[in-house]
C-alpha positions in Angstrom: -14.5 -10.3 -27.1 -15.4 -10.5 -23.7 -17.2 -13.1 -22.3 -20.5 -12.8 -19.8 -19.0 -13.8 -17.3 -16.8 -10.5 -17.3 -19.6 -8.6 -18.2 -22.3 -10.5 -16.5 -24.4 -7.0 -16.2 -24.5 -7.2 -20.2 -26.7 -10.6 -20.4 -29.7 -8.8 -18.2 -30.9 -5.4 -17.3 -32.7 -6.0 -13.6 -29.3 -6.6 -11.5 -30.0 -6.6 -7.5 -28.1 -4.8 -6.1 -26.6 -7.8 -3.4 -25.6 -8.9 -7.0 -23.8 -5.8 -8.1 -21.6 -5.1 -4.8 -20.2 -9.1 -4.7 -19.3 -8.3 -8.5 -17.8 -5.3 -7.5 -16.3 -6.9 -4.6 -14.9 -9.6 -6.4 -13.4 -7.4 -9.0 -11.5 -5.4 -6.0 -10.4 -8.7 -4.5 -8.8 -9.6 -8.1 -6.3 -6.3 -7.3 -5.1 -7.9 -4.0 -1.8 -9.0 -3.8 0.7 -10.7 -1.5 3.7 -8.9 0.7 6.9 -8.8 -1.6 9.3 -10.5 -0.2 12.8 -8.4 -0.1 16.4 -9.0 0.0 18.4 -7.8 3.0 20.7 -5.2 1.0 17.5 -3.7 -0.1 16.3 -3.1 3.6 19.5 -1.5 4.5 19.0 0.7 1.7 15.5 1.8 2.9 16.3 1.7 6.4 19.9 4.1 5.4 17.4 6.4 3.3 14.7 7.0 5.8 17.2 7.7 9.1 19.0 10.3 6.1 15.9 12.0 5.6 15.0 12.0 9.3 18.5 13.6 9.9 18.3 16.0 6.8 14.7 16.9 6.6 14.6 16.1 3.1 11.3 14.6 1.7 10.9 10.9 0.1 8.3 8.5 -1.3 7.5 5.9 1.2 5.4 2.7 -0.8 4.3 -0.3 2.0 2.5 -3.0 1.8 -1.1 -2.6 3.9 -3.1 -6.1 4.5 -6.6 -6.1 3.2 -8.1 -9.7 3.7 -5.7 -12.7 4.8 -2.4 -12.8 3.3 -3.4 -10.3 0.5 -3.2 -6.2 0.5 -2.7 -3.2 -1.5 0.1 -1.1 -1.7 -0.4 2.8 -1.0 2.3 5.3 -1.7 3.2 8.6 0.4 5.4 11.6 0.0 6.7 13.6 2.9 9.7 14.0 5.6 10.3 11.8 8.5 9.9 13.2 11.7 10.3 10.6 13.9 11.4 7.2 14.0 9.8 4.8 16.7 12.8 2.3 17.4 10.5 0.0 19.7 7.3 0.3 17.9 9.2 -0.5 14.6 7.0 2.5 13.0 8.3 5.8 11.3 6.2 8.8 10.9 5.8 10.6 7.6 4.9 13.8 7.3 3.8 16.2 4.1 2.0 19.2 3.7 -1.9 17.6 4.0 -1.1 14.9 6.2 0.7 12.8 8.3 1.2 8.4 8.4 2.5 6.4 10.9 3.7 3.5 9.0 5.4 -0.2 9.9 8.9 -0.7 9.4 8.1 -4.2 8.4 5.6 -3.2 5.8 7.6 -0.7 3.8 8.4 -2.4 0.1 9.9 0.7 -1.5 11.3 4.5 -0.8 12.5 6.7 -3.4 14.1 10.4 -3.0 
């Protein structure tokens, strides 16, 4: 049973609607979460995977971590080819049919072939 705090829209019928977008708000902020931390052999793996498909032109799935508010983000996911790879901005760019993503070399959490 849910209580009315997690439905507080149930308890009355006017709702202001200040009222309804810092619910809504809040309930985004509840999805937020902080960078993952990663091991070093599981940069190297990224880092081998991404210069392979730079050098192969083979596409990939990019996830990174993207700050929101403070310490917390989201996570956002990407397909696509890597088509260049920005050594002093730390930044590769990923590239797919409907669009292209620079993204930070520090941020990336995941890639997958």
């Amino acid at each position: 049973m849910a209580s009315k705090v997690d439905n507080m829209f149930a308890a009355s019928r006017f709702v202001l609607p200040e009222q309804r977008e810092l619910y809504l708000q809040i309930k985004e902020d509840e999805k937020l979460i902080r960078q993952p931390v990663l091991e070093q052999d599981e940069l190297e793996s990224f880092h081998y995977m991404i210069r392979d498909s730079a050098r192969e032109d083979y596409a990939i799935t990019v996830t990174w971590w993207k700050q929101v508010k403070g310490q917390l983000g989201k996570t956002c996911s990407m397909w696509g080819v890597i088509k260049w790879i920005d050594q002093n901005g730390r930044r590769i760019k990923l590239v797919n049919d409907e669009d292209s993503q620079w993204i930070m070399l520090d941020s990336i959490i995941a890639v997958t072939s």
